[in-house]
C-alpha positions in Angstrom: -20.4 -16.1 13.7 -21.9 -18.3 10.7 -22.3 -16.6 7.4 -26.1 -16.4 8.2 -25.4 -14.1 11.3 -23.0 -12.3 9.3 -24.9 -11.3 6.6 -28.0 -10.2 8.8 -25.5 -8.1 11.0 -24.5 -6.7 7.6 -27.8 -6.1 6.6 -28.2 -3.0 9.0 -25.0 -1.4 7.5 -26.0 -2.2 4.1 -29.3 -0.5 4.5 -27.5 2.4 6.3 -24.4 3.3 3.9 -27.1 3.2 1.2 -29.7 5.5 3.0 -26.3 7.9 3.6 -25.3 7.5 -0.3 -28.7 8.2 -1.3 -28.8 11.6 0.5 -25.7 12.8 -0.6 -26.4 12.2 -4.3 -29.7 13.8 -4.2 -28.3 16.8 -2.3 -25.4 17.1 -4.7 -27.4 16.5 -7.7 -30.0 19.4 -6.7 -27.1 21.8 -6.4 -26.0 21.2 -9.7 -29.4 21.5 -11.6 -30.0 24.7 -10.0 -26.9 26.0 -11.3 -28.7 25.4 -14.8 -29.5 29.4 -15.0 -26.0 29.7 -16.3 -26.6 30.2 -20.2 -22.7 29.2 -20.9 -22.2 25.6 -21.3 -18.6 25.6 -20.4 -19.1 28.0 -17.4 -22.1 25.6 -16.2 -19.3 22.5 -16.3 -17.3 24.3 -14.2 -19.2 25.1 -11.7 -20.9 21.6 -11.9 -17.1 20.1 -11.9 -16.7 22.7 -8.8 -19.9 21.5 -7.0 -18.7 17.9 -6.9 -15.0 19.0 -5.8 -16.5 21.3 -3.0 -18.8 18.4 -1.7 -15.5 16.0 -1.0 -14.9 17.1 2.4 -18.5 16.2 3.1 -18.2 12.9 1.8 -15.2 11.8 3.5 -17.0 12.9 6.6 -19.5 10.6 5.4 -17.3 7.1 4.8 -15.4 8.3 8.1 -18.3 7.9 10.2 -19.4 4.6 8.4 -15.9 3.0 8.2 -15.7 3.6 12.0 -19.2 2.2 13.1 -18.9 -1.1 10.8 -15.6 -1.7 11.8 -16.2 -1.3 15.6 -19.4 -3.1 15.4 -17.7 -6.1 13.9 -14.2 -6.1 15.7 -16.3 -5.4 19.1 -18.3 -8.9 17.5 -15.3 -11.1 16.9 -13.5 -9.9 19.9 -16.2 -11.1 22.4 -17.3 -14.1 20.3 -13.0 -15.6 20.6 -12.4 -14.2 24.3 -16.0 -13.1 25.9 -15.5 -9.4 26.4 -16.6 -6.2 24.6 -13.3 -4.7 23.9 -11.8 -3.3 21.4 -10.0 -0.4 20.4 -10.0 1.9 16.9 -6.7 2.7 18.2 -4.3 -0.1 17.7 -2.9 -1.8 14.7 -3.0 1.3 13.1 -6.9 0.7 12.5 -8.2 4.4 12.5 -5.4 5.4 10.1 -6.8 2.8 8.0 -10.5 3.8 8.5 -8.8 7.9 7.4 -6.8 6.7 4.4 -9.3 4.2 3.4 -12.4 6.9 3.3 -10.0 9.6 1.4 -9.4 6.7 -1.3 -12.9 5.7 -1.3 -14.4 9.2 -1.7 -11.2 10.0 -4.7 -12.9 7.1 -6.4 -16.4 7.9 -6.1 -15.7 11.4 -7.2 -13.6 10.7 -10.3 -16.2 8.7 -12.0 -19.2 10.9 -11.1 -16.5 14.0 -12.7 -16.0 11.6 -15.6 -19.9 11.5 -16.4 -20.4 14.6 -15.7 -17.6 15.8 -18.3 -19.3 13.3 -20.8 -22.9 14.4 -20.4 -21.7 17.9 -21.1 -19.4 16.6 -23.6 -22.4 14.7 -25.8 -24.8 17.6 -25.1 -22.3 20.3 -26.7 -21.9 17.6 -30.1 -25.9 17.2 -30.1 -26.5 21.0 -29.7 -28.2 20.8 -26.0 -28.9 23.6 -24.4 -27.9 24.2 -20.6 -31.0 23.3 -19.5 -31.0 20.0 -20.9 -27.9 19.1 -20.2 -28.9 20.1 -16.7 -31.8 17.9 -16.5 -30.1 15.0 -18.2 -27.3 15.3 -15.3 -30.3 15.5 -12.8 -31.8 12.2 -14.4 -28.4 10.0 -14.3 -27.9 11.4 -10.2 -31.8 10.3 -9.7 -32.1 6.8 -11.2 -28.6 5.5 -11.7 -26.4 7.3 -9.0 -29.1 7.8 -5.9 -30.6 3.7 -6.6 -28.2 1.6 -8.2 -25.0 3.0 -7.7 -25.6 3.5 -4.0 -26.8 -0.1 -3.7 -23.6 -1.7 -5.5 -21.0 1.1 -3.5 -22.7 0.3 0.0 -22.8 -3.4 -0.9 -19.0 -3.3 -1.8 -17.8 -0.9 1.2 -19.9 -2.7 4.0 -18.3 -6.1 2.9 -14.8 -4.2 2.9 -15.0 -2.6 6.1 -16.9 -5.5 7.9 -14.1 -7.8 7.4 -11.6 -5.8 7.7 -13.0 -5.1 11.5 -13.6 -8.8 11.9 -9.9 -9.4 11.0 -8.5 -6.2 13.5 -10.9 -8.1 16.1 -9.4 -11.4 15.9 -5.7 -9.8 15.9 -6.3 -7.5 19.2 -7.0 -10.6 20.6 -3.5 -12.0 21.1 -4.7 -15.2 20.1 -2.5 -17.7 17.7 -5.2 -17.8 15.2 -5.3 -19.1 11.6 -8.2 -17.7 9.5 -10.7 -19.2 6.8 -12.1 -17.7 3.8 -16.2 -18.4 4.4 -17.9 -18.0 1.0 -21.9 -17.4 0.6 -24.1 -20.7 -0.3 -25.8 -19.3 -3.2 -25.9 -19.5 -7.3 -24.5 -15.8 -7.0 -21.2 -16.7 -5.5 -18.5 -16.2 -7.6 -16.7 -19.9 -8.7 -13.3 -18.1 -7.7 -14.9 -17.6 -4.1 -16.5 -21.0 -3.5 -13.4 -22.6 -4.7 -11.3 -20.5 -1.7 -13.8 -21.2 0.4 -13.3 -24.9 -0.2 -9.4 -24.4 -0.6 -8.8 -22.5 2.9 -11.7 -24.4 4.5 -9.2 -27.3 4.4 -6.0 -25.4 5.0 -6.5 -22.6 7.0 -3.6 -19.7 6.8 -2.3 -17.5 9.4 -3.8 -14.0 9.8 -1.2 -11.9 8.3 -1.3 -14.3 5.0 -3.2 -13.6 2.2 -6.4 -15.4 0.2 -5.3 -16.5 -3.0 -8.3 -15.8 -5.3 -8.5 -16.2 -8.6 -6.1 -14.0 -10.2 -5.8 -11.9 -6.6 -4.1 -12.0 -3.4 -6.5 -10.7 -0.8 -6.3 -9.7 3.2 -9.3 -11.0 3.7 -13.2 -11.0 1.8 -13.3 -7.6 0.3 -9.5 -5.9 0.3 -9.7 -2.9 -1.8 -6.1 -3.8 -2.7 -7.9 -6.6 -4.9 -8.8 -7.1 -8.2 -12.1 -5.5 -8.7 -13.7 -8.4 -10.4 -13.0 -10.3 -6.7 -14.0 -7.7 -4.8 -17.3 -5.8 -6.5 -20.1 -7.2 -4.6 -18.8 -9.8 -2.3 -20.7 -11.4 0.3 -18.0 -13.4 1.6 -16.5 -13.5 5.1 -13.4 -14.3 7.0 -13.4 -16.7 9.9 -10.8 -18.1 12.8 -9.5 -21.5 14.0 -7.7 -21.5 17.6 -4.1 -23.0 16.2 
């Protein structure tokens, strides 16, 4: 698949894992306002610390689901496009134990930064002598503009990428093919210099499929790895491709 193809089949996902983000924020920020009829600040955190704690089996249920459709879709892809059949299986090369750990890590991420801001909200509403109330609304505000729109745009963005390559690569390895794989970096001005420079490196010397990208300061499985640095994999649009060796 070009890039082109890649990022239209991404597209769908993207629009998908954001739609999914989006309801699971608003849900979980409606159940914290409504616990606003505490009067006790420090019993309200609780239970608003609770709320979010109580919610993570739902949102691993959540990045299960998505993990398995994005990665299917796209090993199912790459499978057909290198040998011309539909197969492929969540059950070899340890891929659904990867799809299990990957959405418990995920989801352990997610939660301890929307703790942390809850903690602070509470924390600066206490020093500028808030009531429950408002510090209710104010958490109600940040799950509303910032967690249900932008947040759940840069997290689907980030996850889709992830998971879509990480299919592609399981895809091209069920295969049985000798294969060695190239790092395909987006044609844009929003392309990372670190990325277009791998894409230029591994363009030219393509590495086998068990080797890793060397990008910028991070070694990576492919576009994407959450085992990267963060500043390589935040928002990547990049994808891996294959050469027949």
């Amino acid at each position: 698949m070009t890039i082109d193809e890649i990022e239209i089949k991404r597209a769908y996902w993207d629009r998908k894992f954001e739609r999914e983000l989006k309801k699971f924020f608003t849900a979980q920020g409606k159940a914290i306002y409504k616990l606003s009829r505490i009067t006790d600040i420090k019993q309200f955190e609780r239970q608003a610390l609770k709320q979010v704690e109580q919610d993570t089996p739902k949102l691993n249920r959540l990045y299960v689901g998505l993990y398995t459709g994005i990665v299917t879709a796209f090993g199912t892809a790459v499978y057909n496009e290198l040998v011309g059949k539909k197969i492929f299986s969540l059950f070899a090369l340890g891929i659904y134990t990867w799809i299990t750990s990957m959405a418990q890590a995920q989801g352990k991420k997610l939660n301890f930064y929307t703790l942390l801001t809850i903690k602070n909200i509470v924390k600066r509403g206490i020093e500028e002598g808030k009531s429950v109330n408002d510090i209710a609304k104010t958490i109600r505000v940040v799950y509303l503009e910032r967690f249900s729109v932008k947040r759940s745009k840069r997290i689907a963005r980030t996850e889709v990428n992830s998971a879509s390559n990480y299919g592609s690569w399981a895809g091209a390895k069920q295969t049985g093919l000798i294969l060695k794989k190239i790092w395909i970096s987006t044609k844009d001005s929003r392309t990372r210099k670190t990325h277009k420079r791998a894409g230029q490196k591994y363009q030219a010397r393509p590495i086998g499929l068990d080797e890793v990208f060397e990008v910028g300061k991070g070694k990576l499985k492919y576009p994407g790895d959450p085992s990267g640095p963060p500043e390589e994999v935040i928002n990547c649009r990049c994808a891996v491709g294959y050469r027949r060796v």
